[in-house]
Every structure is written in C-alpha cells, then in structure tokens.
C-alpha positions in Angstrom: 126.7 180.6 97.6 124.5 177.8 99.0 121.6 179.9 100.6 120.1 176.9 102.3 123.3 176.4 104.3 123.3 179.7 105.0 120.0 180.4 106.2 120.7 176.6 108.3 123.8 178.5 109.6 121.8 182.2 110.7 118.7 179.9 111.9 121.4 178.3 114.5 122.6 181.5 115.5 119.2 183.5 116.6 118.1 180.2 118.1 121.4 180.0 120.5 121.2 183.9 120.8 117.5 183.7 122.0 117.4 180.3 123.9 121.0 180.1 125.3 123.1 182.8 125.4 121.0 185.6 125.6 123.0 189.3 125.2 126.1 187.4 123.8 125.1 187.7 120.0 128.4 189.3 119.0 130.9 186.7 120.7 128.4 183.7 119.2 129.0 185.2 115.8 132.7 185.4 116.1 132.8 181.6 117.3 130.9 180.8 114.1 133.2 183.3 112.0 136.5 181.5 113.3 134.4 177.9 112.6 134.1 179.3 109.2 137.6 179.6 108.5 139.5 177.5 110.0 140.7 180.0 112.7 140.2 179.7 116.8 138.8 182.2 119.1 140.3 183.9 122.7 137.5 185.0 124.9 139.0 187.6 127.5 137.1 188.1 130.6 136.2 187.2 134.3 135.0 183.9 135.3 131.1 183.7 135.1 130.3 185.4 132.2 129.4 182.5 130.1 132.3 181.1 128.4 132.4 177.7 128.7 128.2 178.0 128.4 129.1 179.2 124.9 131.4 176.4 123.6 128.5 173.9 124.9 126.3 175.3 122.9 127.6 175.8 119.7 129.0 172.0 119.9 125.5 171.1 120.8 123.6 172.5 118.7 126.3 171.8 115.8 126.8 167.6 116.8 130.5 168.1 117.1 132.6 166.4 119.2 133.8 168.7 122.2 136.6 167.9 124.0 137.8 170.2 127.2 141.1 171.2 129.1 141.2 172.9 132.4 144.2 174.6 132.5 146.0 174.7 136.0 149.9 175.2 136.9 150.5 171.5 136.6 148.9 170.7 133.8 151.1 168.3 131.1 151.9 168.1 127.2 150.7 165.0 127.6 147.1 165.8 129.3 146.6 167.7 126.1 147.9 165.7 123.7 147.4 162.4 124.6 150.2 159.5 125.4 151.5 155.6 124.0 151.2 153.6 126.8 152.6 149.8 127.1 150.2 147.2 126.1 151.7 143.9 127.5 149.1 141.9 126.6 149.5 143.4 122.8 153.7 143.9 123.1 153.5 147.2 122.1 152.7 151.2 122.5 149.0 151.8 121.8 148.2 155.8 121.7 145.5 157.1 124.0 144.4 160.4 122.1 143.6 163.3 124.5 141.1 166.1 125.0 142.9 167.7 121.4 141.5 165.0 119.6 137.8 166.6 119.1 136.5 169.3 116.6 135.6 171.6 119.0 138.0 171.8 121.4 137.5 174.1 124.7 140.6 175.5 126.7 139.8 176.8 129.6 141.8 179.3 131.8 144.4 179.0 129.0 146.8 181.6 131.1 146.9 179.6 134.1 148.8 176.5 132.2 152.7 177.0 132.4 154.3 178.0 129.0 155.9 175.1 128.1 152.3 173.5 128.3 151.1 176.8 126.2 153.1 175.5 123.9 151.5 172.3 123.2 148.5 173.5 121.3 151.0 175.4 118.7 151.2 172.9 116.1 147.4 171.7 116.9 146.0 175.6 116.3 148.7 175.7 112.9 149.0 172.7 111.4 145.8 170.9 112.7 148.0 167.8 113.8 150.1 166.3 116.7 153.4 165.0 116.6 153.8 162.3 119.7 156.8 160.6 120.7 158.0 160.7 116.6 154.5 159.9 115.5 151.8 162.6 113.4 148.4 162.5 114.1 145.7 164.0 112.2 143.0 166.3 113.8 139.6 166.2 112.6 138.0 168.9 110.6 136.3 171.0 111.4 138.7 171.7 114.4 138.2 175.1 116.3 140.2 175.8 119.8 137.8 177.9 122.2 140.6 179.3 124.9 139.1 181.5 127.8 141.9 183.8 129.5 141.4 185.7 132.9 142.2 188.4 133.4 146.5 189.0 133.4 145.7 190.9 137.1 144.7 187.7 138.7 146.7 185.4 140.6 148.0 182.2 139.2 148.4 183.3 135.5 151.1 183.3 133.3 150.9 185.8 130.0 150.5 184.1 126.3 153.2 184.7 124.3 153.1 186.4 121.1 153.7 183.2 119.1 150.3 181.5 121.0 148.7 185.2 121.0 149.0 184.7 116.9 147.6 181.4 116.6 144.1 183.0 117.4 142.2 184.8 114.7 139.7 186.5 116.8 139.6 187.6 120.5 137.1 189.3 122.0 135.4 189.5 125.7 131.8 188.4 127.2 131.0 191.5 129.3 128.1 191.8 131.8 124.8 191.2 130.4 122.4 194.7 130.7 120.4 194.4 133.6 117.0 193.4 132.8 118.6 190.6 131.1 120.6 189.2 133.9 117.8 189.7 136.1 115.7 187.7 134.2 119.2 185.2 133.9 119.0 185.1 137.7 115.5 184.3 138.1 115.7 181.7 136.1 118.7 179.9 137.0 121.5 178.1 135.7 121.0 176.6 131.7 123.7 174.0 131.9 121.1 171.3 132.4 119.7 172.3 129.2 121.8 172.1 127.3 122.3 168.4 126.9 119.0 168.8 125.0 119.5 171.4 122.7 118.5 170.4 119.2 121.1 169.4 116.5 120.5 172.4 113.6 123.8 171.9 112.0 126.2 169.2 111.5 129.8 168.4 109.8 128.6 168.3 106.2 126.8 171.6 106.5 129.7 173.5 107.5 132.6 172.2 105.7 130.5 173.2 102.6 129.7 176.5 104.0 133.5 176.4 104.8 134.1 176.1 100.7 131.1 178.9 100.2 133.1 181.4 102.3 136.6 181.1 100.6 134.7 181.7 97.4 133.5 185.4 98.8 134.8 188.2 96.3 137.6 190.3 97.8 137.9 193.6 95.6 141.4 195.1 95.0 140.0 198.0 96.8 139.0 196.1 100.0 142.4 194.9 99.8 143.7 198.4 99.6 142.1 199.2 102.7 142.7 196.2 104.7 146.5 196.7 103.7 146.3 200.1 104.8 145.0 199.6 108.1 147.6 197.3 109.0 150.8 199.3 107.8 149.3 201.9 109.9 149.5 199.7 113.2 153.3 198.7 112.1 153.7 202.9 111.9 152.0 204.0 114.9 153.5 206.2 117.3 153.0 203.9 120.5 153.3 200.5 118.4 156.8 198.2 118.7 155.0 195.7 116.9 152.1 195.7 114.6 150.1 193.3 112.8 152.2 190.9 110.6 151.1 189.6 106.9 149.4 186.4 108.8 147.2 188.6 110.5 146.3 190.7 107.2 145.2 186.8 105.9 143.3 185.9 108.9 141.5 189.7 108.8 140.5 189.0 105.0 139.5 185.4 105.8 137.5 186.6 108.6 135.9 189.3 106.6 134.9 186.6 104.0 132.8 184.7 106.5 131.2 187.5 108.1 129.8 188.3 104.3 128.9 185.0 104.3 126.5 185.2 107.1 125.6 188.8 106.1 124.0 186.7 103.0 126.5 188.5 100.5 128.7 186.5 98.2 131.0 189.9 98.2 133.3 191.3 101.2 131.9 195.1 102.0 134.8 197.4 103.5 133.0 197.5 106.6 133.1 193.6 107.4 136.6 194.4 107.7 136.6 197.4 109.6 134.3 195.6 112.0 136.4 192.7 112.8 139.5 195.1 112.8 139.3 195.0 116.5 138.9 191.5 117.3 141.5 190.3 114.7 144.3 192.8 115.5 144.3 194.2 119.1 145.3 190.9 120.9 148.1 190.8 118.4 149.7 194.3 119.2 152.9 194.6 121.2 153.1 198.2 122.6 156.0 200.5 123.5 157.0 199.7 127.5 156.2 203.0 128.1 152.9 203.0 126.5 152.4 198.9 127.6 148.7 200.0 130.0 147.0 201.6 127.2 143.6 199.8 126.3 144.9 198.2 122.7 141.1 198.0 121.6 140.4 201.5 121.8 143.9 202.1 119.8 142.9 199.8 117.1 139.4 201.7 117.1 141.6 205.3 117.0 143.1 204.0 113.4 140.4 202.2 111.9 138.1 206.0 112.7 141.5 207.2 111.2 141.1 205.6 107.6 138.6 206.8 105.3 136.5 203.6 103.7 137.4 203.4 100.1 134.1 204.7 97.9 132.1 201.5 95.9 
C-alpha cells in the first residue's frame, strides 16, 4: 500500500469535511469510495442539501475535469452524449463531445430526464465509452457519474429503472445538517464562490495509483463467507421479489476494499462490509407490491443485525 497516497487521499477528505461540506463526512467518503473503484454514486434527497456543492468540491480539490447535466423532461441522448455535426468547410462530420466527456461527471435531478434519456448513460456508467452514430468513444479515467435524485413524491419525475438503479455502486442521502451547524451555515452564507479557489490536494496520478493499491486489499475466504451470506439472505427474504444479484456482491467487495484502503489497512475487516451493506444494496432491492412502501434501508439494516460477523 502506498501510505503517502493514502495519507494525500485522508488529508483531502478532512480538509473538504472541515472547509466545505461541513456535517457531510459520510456522503464525501462514499464519493471517494466509488472514485476508488471505478463505481458512481446516487445521492437521494431534497434540493438544497448540498449535492451539487459536493461534486464541486471533490473535482476541485482533485483537478478533474467536471462536466454537468441538468436533467429536465426534454432533455436529449444527444445533450449527454454529444453529436457529428456537418463541417462544410472541412466536407465532413466532426464530433462535438458532450457534458459525458469529463472524469467527473455530475447528473443532476437524474429522475426528472425521460427514460429513454435514462438510458443514455448505461453504456457510459458500464463500459466507460460511447457509441455515436456507429462510432466508440473512449471516456477518460478516472470517470465517476455523481447523479442526484429527488425525491419519487415530487412532481415532474420519472422512476430509474432497475437496470440504471444497478449501474450505481453506492447510494446514499445528504440529510439536514444538526442545528448548530446549519446555523453557523446560515450565517455565513453561500460557499459556491469559494470554491473556485479551493486548493488542488490530489490529482489523476494519485488516484489511479491508489486505484491499483485498493484492488490489491486482502479479501479473506471468511469475509467472503459473510458477504455471500448477506446477500442470499436478501434473495430469501420474506418481503424481497428481488435481491441483490452477483454484480452487486462484486461491487459490495470492491467497495469494501477501498473503504480499508482509507481505513489505512491493506486487509478488508468484516465490518467494512457490513458498513457499506446499506448503501451498496438497498437502492438495488425490488420489494413485494404489497410490501413496495417499506423503508428498504432499514430492511437491509434488519439482515445485516441478523448475521453474526464471522470471528478473526
């Protein structure tokens, strides 16, 4: 494991979580556990939380690229993806890359785009390329999708899929700051402006090796006994049509791996991955219709309480 990355890596963290994004530790880690792995992260939760705030900062402070969609009802492919256009000066197509086309890429509102523009970002989030008019394009690496969802109770949205739902290693929520702290937020107004000038603590190099440090993270057979467990008991479940499929067992252990990582251990503990059991596998469950308003969180908590952690 390359310490010096690694402290560069925890360094960037407490600096964001102290001077940015104050009381929003736990959804800043989770960006930088899906960075780590290749994966992309859902953030559930009303407007004016600090979303967007979040996906400035970490491209800020990282010197990524950031490139942002604003999901609304008429959104096109296209406006995601880019398009050829006719050069007649040139006599020929030229391709005009979109918003995709960054390494940190922010959707925002992701469930007020229609389906078929959903769609779009499948083979971006998968395969890390997209296919235009016949032609492949490469993404660059790293490339992590940020995608903030409102809540499904609010006008003007239609639900993700279980195919896009999929694509997304981690999901979790904002939530409401406690209140000295969004006092304090109040009083001292809007950080946007600030963030243009937030220092550069990270940058491509550094985390495409810590990238190569995290798949290298020991997973023991009886981690893997445990993870496995977990998820046969969501496919098993009493209220469960649908439980977590083998990709999201890979994208648990991956995850598990980088939260080790930044934990400063070169081994995965059985409680990285009960810890990320929720924000790898609720957003994945499909329910029983009769059972469809139960809190899917709290379910996924239920089993993981359920299943003893195996002894060292």
């Amino acid at each position: 494991m390359n310490a010096q990355t690694a402290t560069r890596i925890d360094e960037t963290l407490q600096y964001l979580n102290h001077n940015v994004l104050q009381g929003k530790q736990e959804a800043l880690r989770l960006a930088m556990v899906a960075m780590l792995t290749g994966g992309h992260l859902l953030i559930e939760d009303l407007p004016g939380l600090g979303k967007t705030t979040l996906a400035l900062a970490l491209a800020g402070s990282t010197g990524l690229s950031l490139g942002r969609v604003q999901c609304t009802s008429d959104l096109l492919p296209s406006d995601i993806t880019g398009l050829s256009i006719f050069h007649r000066e040139e006599g020929r197509f030229v391709f005009l890359p979109g918003p995709i086309f960054n390494h940190i890429v922010l959707v925002d509102e992701i469930n007020r785009a229609m389906p078929r523009t959903q769609s779009a970002l499948l083979e971006a989030m998968e395969e890390r390329r997209v296919t235009v008019e016949g032609t492949t394009h490469p993404l660059p690496d790293p490339f992590l999708v940020i995608a903030t969802q409102n809540p499904s109770e609010q006008t003007g949205t239609y639900p993700l899929p279980e195919s896009q739902l999929d694509r997304f290693l981690l999901c979790t929520g904002i939530g409401y700051p406690p209140e000295a702290l969004e006092k304090a937020i109040i009083a001292g107004g809007g950080i946007r402006d600030r963030l243009a000038g937030l220092p550069r603590l990270l940058d491509v190099e550094a985390l495409l090796a810590a990238r190569q440090a995290v798949a290298q993270v020991y997973l023991g057979d009886k981690v893997v006994d445990y993870l496995h467990r977990f998820i046969a008991v969501t496919r098993s479940h009493s209220v469960v049509l649908t439980g977590l499929s083998t990709r999201a067992g890979i994208g648990l252990a991956q995850a598990a791996r980088a939260a080790a990582y930044l934990a400063g251990r070169d081994y995965v503990a059985p409680e990285d991955v009960r810890d990320l059991g929720v924000a790898c596998g609720a957003h994945r469950l499909l329910l029983r219709p009769e059972f469809e308003g139960r809190d899917r969180r709290e379910l996924i908590r239920t089993i993981l309480a359920e299943i003893p952690l195996p002894l060292a």
